[in-house]
N, CA, C and O atoms as a MOPAC input file, in Angstrom:
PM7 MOZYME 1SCF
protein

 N      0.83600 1    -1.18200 1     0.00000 1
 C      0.00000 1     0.00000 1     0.00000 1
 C      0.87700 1     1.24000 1     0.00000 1
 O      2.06800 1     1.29600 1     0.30700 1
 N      0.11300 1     2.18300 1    -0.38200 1
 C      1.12200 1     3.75300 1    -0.47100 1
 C      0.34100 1     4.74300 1     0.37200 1
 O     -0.81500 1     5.13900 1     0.22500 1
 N      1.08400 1     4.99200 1     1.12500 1
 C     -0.00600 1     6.41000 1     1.88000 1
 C      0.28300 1     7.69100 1     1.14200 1
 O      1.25200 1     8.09100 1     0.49700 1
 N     -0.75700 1     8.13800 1     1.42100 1
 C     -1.52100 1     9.42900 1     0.63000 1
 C     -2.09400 1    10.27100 1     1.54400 1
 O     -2.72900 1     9.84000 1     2.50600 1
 N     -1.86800 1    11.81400 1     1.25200 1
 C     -2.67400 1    12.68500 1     2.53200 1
 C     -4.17400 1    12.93400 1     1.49000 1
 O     -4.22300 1    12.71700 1     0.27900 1
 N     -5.25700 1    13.41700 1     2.32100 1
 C     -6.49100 1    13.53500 1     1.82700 1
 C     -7.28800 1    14.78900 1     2.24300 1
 O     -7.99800 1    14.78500 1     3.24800 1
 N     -7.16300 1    15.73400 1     1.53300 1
 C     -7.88200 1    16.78200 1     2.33700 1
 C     -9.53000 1    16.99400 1     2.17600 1
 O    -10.02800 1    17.15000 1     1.06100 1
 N    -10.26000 1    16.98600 1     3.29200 1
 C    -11.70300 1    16.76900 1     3.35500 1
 C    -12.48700 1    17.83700 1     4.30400 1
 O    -12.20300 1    18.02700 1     5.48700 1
 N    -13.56000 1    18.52700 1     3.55700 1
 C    -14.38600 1    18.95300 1     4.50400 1
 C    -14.53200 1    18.36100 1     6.01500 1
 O    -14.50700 1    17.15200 1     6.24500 1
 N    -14.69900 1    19.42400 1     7.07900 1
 C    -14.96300 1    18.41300 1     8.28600 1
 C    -16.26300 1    17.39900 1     8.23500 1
 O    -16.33900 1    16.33000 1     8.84100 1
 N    -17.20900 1    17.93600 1     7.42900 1
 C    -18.28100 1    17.30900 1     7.42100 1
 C    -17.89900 1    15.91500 1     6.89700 1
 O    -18.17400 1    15.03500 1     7.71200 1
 N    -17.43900 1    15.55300 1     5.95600 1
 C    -17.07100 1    14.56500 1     5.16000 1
 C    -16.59700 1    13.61200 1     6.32100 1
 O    -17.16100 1    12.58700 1     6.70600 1
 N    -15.25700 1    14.26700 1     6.86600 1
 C    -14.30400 1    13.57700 1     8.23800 1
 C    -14.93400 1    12.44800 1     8.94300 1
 O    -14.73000 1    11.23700 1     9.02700 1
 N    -16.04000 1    13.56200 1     9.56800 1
 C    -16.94500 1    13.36200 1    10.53500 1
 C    -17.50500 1    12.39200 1     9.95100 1
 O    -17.30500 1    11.33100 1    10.54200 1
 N    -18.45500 1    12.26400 1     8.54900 1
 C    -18.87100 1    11.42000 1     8.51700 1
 C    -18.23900 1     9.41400 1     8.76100 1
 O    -18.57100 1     8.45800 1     9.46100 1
 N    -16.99900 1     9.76600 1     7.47200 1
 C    -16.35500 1     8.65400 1     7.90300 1
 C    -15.93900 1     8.26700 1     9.18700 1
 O    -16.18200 1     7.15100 1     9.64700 1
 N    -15.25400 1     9.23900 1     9.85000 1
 C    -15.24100 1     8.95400 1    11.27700 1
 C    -16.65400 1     7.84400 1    11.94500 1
 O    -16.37000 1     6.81300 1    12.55500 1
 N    -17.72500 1     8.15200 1    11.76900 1
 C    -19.02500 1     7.62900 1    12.16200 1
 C    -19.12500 1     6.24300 1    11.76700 1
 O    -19.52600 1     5.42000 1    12.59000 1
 N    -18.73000 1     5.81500 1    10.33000 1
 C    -18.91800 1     5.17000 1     9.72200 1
 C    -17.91300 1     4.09900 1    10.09300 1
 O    -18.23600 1     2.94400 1    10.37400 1
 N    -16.76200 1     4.52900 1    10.07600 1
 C    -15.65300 1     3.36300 1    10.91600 1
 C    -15.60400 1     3.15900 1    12.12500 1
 O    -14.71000 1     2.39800 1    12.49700 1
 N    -16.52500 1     3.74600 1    13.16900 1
 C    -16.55900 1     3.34100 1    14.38400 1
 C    -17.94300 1     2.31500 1    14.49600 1
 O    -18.00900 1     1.71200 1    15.56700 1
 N    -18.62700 1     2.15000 1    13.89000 1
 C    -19.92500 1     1.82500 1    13.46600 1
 C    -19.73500 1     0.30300 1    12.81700 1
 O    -20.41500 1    -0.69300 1    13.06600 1
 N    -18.65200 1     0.42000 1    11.94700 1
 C    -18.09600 1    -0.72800 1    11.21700 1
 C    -17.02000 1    -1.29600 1    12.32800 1
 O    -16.67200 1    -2.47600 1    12.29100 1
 N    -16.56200 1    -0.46300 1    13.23000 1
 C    -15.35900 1    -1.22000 1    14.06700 1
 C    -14.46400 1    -1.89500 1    12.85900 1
 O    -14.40800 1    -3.09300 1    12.58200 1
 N    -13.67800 1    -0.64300 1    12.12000 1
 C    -12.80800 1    -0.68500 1    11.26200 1
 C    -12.13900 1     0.86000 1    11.37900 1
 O    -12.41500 1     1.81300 1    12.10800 1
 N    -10.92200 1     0.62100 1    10.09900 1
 C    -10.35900 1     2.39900 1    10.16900 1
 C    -10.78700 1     3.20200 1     9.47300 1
 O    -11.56300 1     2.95600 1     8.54900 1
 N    -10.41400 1     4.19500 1     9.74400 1
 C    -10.58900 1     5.23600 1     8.65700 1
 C    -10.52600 1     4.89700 1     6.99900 1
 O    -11.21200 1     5.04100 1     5.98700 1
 N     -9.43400 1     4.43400 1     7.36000 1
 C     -8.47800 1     4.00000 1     6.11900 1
 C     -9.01000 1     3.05200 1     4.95200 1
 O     -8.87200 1     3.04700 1     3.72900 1
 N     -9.87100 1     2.02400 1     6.14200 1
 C    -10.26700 1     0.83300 1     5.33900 1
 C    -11.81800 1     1.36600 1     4.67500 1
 O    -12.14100 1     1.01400 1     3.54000 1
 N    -12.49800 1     2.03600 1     5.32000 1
 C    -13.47600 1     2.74700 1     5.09800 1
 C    -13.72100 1     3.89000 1     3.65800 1
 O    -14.69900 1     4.30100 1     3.03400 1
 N    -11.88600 1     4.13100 1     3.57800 1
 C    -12.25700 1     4.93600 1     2.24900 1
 C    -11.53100 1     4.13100 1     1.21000 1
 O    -11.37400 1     4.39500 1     0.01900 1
 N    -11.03900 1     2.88500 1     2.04200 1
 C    -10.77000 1     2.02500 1     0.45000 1
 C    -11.77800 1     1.31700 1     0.17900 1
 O    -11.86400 1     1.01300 1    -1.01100 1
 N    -12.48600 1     0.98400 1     0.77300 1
 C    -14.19000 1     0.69600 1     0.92600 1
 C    -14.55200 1     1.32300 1    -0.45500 1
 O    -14.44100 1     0.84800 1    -1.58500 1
 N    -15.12700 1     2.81800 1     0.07600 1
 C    -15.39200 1     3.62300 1    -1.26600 1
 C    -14.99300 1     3.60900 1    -2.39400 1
 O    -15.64000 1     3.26300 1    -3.38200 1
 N    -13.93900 1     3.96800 1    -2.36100 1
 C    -12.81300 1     3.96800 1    -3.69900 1
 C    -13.03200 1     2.80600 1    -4.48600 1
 O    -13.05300 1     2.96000 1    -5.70700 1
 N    -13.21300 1     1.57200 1    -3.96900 1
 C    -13.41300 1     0.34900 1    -4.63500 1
 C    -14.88000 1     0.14500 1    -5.55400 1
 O    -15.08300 1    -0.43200 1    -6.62200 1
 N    -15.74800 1     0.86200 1    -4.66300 1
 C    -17.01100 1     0.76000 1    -4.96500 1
 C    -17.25100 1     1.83600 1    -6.26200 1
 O    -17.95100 1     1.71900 1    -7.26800 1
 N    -16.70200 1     2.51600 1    -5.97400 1
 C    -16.28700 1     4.02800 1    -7.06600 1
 C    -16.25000 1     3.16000 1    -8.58400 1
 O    -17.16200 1     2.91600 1    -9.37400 1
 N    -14.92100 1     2.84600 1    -8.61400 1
 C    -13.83400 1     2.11800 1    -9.18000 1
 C    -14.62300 1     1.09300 1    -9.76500 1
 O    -14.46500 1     0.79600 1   -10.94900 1
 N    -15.22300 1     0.68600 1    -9.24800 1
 C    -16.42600 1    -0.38700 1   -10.29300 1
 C    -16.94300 1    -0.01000 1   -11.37500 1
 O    -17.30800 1    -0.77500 1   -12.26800 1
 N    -17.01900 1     1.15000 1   -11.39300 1
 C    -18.43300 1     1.79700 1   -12.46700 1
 C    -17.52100 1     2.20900 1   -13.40900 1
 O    -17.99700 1     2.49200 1   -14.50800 1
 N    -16.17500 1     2.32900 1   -13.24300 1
 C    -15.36300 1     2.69700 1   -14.03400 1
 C    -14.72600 1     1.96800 1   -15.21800 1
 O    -15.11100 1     0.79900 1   -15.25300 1
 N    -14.25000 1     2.14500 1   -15.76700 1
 C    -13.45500 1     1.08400 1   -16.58200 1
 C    -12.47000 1     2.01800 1   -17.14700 1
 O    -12.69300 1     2.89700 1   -17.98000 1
 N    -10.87800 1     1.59100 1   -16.35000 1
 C     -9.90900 1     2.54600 1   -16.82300 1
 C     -8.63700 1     1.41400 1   -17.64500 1
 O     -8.56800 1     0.18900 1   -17.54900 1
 N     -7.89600 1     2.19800 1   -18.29700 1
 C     -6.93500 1     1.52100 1   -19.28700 1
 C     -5.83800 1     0.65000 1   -18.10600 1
 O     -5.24200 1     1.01300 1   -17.09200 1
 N     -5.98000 1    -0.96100 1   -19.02300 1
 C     -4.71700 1    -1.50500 1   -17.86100 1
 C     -3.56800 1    -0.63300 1   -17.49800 1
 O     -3.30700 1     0.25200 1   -18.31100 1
 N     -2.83400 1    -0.71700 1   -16.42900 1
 C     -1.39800 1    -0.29400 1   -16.17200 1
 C      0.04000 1    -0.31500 1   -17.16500 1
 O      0.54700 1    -1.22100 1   -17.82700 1
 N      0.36400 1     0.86400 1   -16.97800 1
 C      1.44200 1     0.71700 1   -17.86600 1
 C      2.36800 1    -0.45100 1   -17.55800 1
 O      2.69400 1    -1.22800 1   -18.45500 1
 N      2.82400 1    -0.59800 1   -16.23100 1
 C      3.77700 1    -1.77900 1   -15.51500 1
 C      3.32500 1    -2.71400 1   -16.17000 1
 O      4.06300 1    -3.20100 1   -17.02600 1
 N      1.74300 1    -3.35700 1   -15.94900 1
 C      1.14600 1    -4.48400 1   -16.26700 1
 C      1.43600 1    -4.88400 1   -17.73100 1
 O      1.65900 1    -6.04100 1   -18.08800 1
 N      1.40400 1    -3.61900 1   -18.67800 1
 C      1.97200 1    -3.80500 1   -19.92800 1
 C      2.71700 1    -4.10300 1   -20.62300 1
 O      2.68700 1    -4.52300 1   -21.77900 1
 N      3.86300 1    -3.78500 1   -19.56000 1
 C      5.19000 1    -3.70400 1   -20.05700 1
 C      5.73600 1    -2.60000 1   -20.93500 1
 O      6.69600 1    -2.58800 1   -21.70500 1
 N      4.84500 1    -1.67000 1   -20.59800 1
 C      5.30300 1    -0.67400 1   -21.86600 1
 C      6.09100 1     0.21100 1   -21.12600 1
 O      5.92300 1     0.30800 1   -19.91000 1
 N      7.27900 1     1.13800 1   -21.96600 1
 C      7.79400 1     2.11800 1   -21.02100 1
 C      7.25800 1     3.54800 1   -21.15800 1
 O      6.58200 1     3.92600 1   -22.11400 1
 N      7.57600 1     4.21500 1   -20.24600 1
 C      7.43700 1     5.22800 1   -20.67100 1
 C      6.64800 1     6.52500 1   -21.27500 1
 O      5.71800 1     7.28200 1   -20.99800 1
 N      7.57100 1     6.29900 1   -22.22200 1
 C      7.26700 1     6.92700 1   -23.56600 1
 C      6.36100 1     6.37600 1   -24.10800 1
 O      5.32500 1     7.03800 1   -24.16800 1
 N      6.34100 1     5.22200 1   -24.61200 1
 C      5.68500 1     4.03900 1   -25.40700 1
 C      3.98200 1     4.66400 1   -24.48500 1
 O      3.21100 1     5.35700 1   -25.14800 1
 N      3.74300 1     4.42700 1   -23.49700 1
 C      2.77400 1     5.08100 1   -22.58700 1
 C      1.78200 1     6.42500 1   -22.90800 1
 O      0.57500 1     6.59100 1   -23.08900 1
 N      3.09200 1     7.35900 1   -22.86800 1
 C      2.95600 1     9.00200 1   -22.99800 1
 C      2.44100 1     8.95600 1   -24.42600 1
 O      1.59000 1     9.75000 1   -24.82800 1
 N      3.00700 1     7.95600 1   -25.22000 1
 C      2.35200 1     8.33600 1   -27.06700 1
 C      1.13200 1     7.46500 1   -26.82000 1
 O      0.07300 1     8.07800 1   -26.68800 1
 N      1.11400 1     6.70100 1   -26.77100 1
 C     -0.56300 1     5.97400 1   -26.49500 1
 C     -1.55900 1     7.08400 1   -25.60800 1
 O     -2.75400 1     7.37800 1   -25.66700 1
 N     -0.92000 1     7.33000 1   -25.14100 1
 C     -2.40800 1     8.51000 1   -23.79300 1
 C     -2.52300 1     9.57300 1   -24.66000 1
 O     -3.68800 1     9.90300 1   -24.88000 1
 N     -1.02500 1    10.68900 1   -25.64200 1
 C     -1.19600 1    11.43400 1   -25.82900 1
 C     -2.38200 1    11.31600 1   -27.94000 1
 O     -2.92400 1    12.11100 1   -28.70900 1
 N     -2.16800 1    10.01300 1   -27.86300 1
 C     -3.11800 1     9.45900 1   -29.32600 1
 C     -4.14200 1     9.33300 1   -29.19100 1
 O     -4.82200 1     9.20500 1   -30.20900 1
 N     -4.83100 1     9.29800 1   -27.80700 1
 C     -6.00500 1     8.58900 1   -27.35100 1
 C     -6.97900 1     9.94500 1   -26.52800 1
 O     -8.17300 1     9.97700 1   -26.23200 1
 N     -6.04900 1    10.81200 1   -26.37000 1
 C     -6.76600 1    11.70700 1   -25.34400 1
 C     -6.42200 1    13.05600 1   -25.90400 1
 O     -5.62500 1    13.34400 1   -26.79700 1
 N     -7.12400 1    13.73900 1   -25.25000 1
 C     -7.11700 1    14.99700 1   -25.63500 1
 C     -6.27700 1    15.98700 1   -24.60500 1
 O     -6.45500 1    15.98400 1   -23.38700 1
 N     -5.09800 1    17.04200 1   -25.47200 1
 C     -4.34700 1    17.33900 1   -24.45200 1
 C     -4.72900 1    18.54100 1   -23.45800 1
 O     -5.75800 1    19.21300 1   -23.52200 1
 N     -3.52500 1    18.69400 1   -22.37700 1
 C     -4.63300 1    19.35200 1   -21.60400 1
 C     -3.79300 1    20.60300 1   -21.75400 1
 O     -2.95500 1    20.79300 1   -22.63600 1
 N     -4.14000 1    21.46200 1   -20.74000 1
 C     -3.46900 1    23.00600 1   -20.91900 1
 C     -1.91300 1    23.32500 1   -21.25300 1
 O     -1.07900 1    22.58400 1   -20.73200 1
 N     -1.65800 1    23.93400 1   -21.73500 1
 C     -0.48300 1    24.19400 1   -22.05900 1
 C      0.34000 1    24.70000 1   -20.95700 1
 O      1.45000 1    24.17500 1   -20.87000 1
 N     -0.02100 1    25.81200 1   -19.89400 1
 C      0.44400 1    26.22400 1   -18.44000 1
 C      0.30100 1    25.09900 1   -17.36700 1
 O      0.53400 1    25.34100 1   -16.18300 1
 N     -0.14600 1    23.67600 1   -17.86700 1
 C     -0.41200 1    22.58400 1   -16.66200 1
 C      0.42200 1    23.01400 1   -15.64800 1
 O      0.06000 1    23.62100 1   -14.64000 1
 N      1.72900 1    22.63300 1   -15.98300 1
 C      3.15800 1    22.57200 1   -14.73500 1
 C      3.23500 1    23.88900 1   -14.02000 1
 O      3.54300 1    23.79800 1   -12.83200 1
 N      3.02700 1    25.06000 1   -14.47700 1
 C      3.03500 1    25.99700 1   -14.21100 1
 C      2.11400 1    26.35300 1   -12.61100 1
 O      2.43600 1    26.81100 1   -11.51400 1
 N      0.37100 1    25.65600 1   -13.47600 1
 C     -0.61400 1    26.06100 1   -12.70300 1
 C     -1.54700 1    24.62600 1   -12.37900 1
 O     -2.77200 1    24.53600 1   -12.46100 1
 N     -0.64200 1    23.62600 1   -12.01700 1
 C     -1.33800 1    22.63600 1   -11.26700 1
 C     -2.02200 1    22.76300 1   -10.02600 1
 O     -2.89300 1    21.89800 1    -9.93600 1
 N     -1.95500 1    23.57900 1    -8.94700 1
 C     -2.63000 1    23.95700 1    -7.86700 1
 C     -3.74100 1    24.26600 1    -8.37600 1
 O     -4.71900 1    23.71000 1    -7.87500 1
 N     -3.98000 1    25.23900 1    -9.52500 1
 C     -4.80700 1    26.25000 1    -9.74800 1
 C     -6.02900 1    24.86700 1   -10.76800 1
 O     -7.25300 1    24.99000 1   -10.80800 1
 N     -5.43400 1    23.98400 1   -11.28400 1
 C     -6.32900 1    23.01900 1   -12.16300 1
 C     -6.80600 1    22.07200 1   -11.20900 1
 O     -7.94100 1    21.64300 1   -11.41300 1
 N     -6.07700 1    21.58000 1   -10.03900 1
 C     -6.33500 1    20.32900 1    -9.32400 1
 C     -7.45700 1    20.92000 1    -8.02000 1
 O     -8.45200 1    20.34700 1    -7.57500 1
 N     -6.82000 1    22.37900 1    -7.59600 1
 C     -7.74100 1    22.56300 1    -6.81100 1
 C     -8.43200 1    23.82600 1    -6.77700 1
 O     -8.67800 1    24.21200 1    -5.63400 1
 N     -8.83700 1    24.62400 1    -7.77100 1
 C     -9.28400 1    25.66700 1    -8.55600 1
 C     -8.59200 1    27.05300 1    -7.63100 1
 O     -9.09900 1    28.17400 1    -7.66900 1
 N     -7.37800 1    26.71700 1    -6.83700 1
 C     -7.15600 1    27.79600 1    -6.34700 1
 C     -5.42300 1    28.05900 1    -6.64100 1
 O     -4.70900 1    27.21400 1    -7.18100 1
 N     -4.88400 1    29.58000 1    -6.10000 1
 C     -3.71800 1    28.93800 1    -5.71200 1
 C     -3.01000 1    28.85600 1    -4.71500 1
 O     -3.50300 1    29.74200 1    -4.01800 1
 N     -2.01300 1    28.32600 1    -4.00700 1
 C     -1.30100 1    28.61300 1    -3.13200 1
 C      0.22300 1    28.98600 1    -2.71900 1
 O      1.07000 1    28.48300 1    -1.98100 1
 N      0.16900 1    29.77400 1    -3.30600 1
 C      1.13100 1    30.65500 1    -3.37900 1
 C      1.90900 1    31.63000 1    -2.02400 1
 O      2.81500 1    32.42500 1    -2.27700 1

C-alpha cells in the first residue's frame, strides 16, 4: 500500500469517522471501501507496468487517445487540481 494525505471537509471527516466506528474498522479501510465501490463503475486503461510498456511508449498511447490538456499545466497545477492557488 502507499499512503496518501487527503484533504476533506470536516463534514465529510466526521462522517467517515461515524462510519468506521460503526463498522469497528479504520478510517483507512473505510475509504478504500469507497474507492473500490467508485472504481467499479469505471473502466480505466490496464497499467502501464502491467503492460510492459515504457514510458514513452505510454505518454504516445495517452497522448493518441486523449485529448491534451493546458499548455500552463506545470506551471498552474494547484490552480487546475484545486481551482485555487497557493502561493
Amino acid at each position: 500500500m502507499n499512503r496518501t494525505q487527503v484533504y476533506l471537509p470536516k463534514t465529510q471527516l466526521d462522517w467517515l469517522k461515524k462510519r468506521a466506528s460503526k463498522n469497528q474498522t479504520t478510517l483507512s479501510e473505510i475509504m478504500r471501501q469507497l474507492v473500490r465501490e467508485k472504481q467499479a463503475h469505471f473502466r480505466f486503461p490496464q497499467a502501464v507496468a502491467d503492460r510492459g510498456e515504457s514510458l514513452y511508449e505510454a505518454a504516445k498511447r495517452i497522448s493518441k487517445n486523449y485529448a491534451k490538456g493546458p499548455k500552463d499545466l506545470a506551471q498552474n497545477l494547484d490552480r487546475y487540481l484545486y481551482g485555487k492557488d497557493f502561493r
